[in-house]
C-alpha positions as CSV (number, residue, x, y, z in Angstrom):
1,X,36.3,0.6,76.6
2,X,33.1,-1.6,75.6
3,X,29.8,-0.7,75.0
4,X,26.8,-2.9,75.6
5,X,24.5,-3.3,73.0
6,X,22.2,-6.0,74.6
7,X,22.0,-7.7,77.8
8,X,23.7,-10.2,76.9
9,X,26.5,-9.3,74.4
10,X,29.5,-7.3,75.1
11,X,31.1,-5.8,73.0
12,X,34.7,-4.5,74.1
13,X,37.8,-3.2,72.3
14,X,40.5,-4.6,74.0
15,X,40.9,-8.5,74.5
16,X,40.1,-10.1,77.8
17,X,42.2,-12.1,77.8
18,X,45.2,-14.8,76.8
19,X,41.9,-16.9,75.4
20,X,40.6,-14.5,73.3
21,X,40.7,-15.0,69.6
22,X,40.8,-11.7,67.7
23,X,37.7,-11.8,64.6
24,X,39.6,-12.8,61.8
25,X,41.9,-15.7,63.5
26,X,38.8,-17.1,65.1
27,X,37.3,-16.6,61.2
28,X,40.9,-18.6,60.0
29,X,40.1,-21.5,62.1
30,X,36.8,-21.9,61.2
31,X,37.7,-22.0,57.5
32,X,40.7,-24.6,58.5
33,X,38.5,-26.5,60.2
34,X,35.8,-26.4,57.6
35,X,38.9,-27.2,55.0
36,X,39.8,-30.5,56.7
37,X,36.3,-31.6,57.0
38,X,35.7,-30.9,53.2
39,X,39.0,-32.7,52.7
40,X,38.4,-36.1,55.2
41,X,35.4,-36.5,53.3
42,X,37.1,-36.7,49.4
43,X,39.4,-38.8,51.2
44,X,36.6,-41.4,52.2
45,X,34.4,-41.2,48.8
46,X,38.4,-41.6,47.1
47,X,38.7,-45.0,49.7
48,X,34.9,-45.7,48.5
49,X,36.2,-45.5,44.9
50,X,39.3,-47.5,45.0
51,X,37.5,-50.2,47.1
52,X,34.8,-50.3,44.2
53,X,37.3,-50.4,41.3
54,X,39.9,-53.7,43.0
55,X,36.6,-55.2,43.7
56,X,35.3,-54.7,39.4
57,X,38.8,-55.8,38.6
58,X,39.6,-58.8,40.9
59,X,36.1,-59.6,39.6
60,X,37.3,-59.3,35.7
61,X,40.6,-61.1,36.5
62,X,38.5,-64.2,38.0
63,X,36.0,-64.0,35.1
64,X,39.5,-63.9,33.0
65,X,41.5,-67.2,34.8
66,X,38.0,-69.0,34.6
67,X,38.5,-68.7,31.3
68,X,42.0,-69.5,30.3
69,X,41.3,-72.5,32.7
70,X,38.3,-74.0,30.3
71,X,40.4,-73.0,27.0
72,X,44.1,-74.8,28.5
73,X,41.6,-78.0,29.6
């Protein structure tokens, strides 16, 4: 059962087999895959982030020992 509609698609009914994904799993995938792309790249901006805020804060706690060390001297 297929029916060509071009000379280069097929088109059949039944799968060929053991490789073939059926429309909507082969749709599923590509949505997971899309999904952990969307999420690997939140999870570097949220590394970005954190890397920028220790680096303002162990900025402010230098500025902060400085000084307590001129005010204690």
């Amino acid at each position: 059962m297929s029916i060509l509609t071009d000379d280069t698609v097929r088109v059949s009914a039944l799968p060929l087999g053991a490789n073939t994904l059926l429309l909507y799993e082969d749709l599923s995938r590509a949505r997971m895959r899309g999904a952990e792309e969307e999420a690997r790249q939140r999870r570097h901006l949220r590394r970005l982030n954190s890397a920028k805020r220790w680096r303002r804060v162990s900025c402010w706690a230098s500025r902060r020992a400085a000084r307590a060390a001129e005010e204690s001297a």
